[in-house]
C-alpha positions in Angstrom: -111.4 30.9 0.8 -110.9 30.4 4.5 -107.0 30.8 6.0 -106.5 26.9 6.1 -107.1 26.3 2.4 -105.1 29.4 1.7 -102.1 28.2 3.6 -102.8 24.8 2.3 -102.6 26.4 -1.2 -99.6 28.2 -0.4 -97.8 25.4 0.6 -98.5 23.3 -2.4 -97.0 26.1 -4.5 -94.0 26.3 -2.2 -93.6 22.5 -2.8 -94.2 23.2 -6.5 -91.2 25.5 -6.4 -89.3 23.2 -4.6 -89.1 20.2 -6.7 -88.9 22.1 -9.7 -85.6 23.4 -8.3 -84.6 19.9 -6.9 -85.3 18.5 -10.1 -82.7 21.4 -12.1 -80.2 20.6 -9.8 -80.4 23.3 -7.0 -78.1 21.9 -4.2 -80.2 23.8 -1.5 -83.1 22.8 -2.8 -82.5 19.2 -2.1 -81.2 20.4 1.3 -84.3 22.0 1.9 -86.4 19.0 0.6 -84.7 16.4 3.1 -84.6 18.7 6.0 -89.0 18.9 5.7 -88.7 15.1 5.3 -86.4 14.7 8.5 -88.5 17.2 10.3 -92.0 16.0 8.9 -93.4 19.3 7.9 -96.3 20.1 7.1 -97.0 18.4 3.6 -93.6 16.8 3.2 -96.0 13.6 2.1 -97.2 15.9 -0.9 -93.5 16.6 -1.7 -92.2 12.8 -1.6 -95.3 12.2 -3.7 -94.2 14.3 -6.6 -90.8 12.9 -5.9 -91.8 9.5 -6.7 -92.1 9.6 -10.6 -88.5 10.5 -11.0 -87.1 7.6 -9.3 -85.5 4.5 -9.6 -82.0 5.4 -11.6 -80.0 5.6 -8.4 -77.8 2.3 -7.5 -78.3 2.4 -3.9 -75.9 0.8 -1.3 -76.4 0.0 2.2 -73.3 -0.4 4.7 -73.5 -1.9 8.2 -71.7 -3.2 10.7 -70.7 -3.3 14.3 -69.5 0.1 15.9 -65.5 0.4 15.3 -65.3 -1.5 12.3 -64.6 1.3 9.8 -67.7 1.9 7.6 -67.2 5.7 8.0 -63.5 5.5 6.0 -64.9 2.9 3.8 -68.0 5.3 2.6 -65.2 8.1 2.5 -63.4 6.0 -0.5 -66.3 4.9 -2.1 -67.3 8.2 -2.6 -64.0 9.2 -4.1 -63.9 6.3 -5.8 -67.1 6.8 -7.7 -66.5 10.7 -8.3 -63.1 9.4 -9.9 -65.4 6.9 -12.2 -67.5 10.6 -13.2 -70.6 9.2 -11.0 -72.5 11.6 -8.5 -72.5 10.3 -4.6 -75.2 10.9 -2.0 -74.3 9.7 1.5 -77.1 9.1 4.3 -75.2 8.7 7.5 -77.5 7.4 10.2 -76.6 8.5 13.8 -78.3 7.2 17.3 -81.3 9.9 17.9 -80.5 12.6 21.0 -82.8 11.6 23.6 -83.6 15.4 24.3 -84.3 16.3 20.3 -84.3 13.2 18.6 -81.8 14.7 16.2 -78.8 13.3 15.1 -76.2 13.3 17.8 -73.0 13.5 15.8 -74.3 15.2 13.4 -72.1 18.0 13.2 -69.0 15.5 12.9 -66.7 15.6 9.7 -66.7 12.2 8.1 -66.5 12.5 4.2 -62.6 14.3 4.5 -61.5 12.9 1.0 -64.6 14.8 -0.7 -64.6 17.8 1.0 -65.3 20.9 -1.2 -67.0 18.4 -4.0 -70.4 19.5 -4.9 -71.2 16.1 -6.2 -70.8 14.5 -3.0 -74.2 15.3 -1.2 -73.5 14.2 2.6 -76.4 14.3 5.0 -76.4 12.7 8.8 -79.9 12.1 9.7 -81.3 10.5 12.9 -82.1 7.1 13.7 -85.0 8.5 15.9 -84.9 5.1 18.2 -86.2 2.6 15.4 -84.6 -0.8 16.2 -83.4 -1.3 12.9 -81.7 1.2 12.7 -83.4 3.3 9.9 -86.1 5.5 10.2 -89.1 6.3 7.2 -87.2 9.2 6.7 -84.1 8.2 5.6 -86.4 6.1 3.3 -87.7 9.4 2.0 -84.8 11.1 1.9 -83.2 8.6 -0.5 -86.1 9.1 -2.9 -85.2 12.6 -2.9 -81.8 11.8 -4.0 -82.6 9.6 -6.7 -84.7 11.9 -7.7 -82.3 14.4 -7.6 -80.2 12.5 -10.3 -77.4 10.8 -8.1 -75.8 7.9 -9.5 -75.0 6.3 -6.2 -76.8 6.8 -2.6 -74.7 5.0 -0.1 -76.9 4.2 3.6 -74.3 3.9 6.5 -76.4 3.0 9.7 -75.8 3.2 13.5 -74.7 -0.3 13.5 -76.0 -0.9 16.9 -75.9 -4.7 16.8 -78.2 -7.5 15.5 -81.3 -6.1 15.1 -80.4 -3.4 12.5 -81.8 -5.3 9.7 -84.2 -2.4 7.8 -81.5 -1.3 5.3 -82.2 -4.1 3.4 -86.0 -2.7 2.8 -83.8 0.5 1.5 -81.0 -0.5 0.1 -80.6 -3.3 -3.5 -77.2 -4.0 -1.9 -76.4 -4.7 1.3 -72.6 -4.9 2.6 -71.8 -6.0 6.4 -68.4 -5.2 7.2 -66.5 -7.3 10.2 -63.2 -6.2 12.1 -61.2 -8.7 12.2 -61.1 -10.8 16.0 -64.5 -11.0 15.7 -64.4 -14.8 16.9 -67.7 -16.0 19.3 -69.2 -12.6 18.0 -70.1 -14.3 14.3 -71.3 -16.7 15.5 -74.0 -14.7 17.9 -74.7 -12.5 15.0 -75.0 -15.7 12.6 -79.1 -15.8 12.8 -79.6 -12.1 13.0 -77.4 -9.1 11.2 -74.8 -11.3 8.9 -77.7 -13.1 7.2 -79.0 -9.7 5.3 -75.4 -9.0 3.6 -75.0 -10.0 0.1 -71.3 -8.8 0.1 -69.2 -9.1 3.9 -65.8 -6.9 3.9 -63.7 -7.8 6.5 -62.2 -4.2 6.8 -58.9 -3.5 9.0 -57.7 -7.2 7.7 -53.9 -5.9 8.6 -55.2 -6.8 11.8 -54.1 -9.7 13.7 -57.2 -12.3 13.3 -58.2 -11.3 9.7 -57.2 -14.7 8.2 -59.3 -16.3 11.0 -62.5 -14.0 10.5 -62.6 -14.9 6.7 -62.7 -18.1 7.3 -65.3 -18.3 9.5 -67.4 -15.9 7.4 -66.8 -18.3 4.4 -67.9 -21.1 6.7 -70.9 -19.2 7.5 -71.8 -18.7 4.7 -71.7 -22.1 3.2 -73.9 -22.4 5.6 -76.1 -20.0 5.0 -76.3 -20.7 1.3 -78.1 -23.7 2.4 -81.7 -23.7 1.7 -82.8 -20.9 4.0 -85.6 -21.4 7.0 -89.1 -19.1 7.1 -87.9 -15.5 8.1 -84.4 -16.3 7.2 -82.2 -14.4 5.0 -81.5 -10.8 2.8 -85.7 -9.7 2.0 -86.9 -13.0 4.1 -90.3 -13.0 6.7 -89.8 -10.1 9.0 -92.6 -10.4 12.2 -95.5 -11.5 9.8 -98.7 -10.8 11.8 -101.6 -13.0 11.6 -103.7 -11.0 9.1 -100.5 -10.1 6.8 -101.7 -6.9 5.9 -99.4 -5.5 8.7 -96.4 -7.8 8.1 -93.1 -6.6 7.0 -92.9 -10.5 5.5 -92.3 -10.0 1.5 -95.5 -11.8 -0.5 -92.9 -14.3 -2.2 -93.9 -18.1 -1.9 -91.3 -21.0 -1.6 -90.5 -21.7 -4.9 -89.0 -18.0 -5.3 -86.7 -18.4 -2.2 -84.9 -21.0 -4.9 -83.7 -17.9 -6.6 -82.0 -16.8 -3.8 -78.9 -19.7 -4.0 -78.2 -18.0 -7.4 -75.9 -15.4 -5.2 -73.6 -16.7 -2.4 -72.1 -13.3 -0.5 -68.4 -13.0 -1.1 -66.3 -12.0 1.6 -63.5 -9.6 1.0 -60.9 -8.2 2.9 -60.1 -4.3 3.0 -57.9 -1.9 4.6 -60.2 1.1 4.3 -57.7 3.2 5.8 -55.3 2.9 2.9 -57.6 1.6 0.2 -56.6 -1.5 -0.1 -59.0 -3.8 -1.4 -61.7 -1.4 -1.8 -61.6 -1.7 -5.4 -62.7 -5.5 -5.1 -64.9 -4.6 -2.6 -67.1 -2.1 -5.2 -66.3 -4.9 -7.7 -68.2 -7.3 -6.2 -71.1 -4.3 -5.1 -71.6 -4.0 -8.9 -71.2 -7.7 -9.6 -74.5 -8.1 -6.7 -76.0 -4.9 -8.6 -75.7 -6.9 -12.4 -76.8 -10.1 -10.7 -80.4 -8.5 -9.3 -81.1 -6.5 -12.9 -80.6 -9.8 -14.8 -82.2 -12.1 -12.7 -85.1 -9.7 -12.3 -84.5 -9.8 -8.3 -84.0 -6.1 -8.5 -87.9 -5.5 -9.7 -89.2 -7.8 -7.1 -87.1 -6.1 -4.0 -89.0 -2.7 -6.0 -92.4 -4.7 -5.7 -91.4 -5.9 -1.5 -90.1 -2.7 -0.9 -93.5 -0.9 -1.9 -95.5 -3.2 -0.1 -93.8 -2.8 3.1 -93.7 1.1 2.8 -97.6 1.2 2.2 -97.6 -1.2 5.6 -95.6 0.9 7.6 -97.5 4.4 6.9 -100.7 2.1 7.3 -99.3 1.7 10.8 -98.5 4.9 11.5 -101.6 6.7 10.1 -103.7 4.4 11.9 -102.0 4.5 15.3 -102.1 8.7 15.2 -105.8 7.9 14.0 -106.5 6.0 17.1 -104.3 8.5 19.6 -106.3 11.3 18.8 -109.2 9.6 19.5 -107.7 8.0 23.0 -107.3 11.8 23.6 -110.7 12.6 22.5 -112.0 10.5 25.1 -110.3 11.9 28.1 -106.5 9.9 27.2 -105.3 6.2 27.7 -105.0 7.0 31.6 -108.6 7.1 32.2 -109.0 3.7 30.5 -106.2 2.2 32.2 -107.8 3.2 35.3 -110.8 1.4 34.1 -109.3 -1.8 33.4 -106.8 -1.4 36.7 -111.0 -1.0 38.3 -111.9 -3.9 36.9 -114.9 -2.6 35.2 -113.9 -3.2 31.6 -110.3 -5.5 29.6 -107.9 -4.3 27.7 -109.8 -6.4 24.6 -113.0 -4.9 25.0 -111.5 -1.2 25.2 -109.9 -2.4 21.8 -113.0 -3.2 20.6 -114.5 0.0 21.8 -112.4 2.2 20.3 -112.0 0.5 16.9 -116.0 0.2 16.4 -116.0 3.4 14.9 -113.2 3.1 12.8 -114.4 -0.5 11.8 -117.9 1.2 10.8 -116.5 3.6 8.4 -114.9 1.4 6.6 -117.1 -1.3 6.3 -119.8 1.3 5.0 -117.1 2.6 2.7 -116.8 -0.7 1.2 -120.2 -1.4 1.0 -120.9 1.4 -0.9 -118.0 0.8 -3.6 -119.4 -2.7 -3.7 -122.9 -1.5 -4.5 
């Protein structure tokens, strides 16, 4: 046996070891798991694998919003809320990515003070490692870990950088946007971009001067809204389709399901997350969304989407490092930029050049499972 099969073998028994200690419970163990998965270590796609069976019992909750608006308090009594209900809370805080590790860069901050000390309060704060929306394929992992794990409730609080953090609801089965109060001209910028993924909005801080006003206009919005939607509009709509599909984040629904979709009109609630007021409506109606999608079988097809745009997304990737190393084979992108800069070959035909092989493989592949 040569030394790469033996660490290979070694490290399958070391992930053996470790989900059988994630899966009785072992606090560090699940630690351990998601810190592989945030660092992607060797064979953390072997350990999400065995992961995967012992999923899909967690209730998992997505919160975003602009910066300032108070999602951190609001996850903060959630979570106590829950644990006070006998249900076990894992919290994903998603922080901008340092530019010099592409960690998280507050990290090390203290944001979960009412739960402090509570072992069934998993908090972890995990990069956004510069995706634009907001959520990396980690955190996606690392959610599946906690299912898996046996919480009751995973709660997703994202950067909230601004309009085009719209992945939690690939994540997430319920999706709650929270808006200070003031907010004014800034709904309606957001109106075609982050406010159309919520299917709850919490005006939070509404002992504010403006609240009255910003529930209004979010009620007007979403009257709107609730309107039959547009292609690529609305919570698991068309995101970027691509010509072929196959690398589309666009969900594989036709028309006639979008109907569906006017069976839930977002409520918008008003919360003071500070003192928790209003927070117990605001779960209410989290649970109300959560009872809507098991009954109108909306929570198995966001499942089905999900999975589809996962396998898309690590098609992408795979394929991309697939052609870098061989960019690098060939003396690096440089030299063919140099080329095309010399006029002596295109941008399309270098394409073409470098995807021959890859096209070849698979097209004998399939030729031979046809035969």
């Amino acid at each position: 046996m040569s030394r790469k099969e033996e660490t290979e073998e070694e490290r399958r028994d070391e992930n053996d070891e470790l989900v059988d200690r994630l899966l009785s419970g072992d606090q560090r163990a699940l630690a351990r798991t998601i810190s592989k998965i945030e660092n992607r270590s060797p064979g953390y796609r072997d350990l999400v694998s065995r992961l995967h069976e012992h999923t899909g019992n967690a209730d998992v909750i997505g919160l975003t919003g602009a910066p300032g608006s108070g999602k951190s308090t609001l996850v903060d009594k959630m979570a106590e809320r829950y644990r006070e209900q006998g249900e076990t809370v894992g919290v994903i805080a998603i922080d901008p990515s340092s530019p010099f590790t592409g960690g998280a860069v507050l990290g090390d901050r203290i944001r979960m003070a009412s739960n402090v000390g509570d072992m069934e309060v998993f908090f972890r704060s995990m990069s956004a490692r510069g995706t634009l929306g907001g959520l990396s394929t980690a955190t996606t992992d690392a959610v599946r870990a906690l299912d898996a794990f046996g919480k009751d409730r995973i709660i997703i609080e994202t950067v909230g950088a601004g309009q085009n953090e719209v992945d939690i609801v690939r994540t997430a089965d319920t999706v709650a946007v929270l808006v200070p109060p003031g907010s004014g001209d800034a709904i309606q910028t957001l109106k075609a971009g982050i406010l159309e993924i919520a299917d709850v909005f919490a005006v939070n801080k509404a002992d504010r001067d403006g609240a009255d006003r910003t529930v209004k206009e979010l009620r007007e919005m979403v009257g709107e809204l609730s309107m039959p939607p547009a292609a690529g509009s609305g919570h698991h709509g068309h995101h970027g389709a691509d010509e072929t599909g196959l690398f589309s984040d666009s969900d594989d629904r036709n028309e006639d399901d979008d109907e569906d979709d006017e069976d839930w009109t977002p409520p918008v609630v008003e919360t003071v997350a500070k003192t928790g007021e209003g927070v117990d409506g605001f779960m209410q109606e989290v649970d109300e969304h959560r009872t809507w999608l098991a009954e109108s079988g909306e929570l198995e097809e966001q499942a089905r989407e999900r999975y589809a745009a996962e396998i898309r997304t690590l098609l992408r990737q795979d394929t991309a490092a697939l052609i870098h190393e061989e960019i690098e084979a060939r003396g690096g992108i440089d030299e063919y930029a140099e080329r095309v800069l010399r006029k002596e070959t295109d941008p399309y035909a270098v394409v073409a050049e470098l995807m021959k092989p890859v096209e070849d493989c698979v097209r004998k592949e399939r030729q031979e499972r046809d035969d």
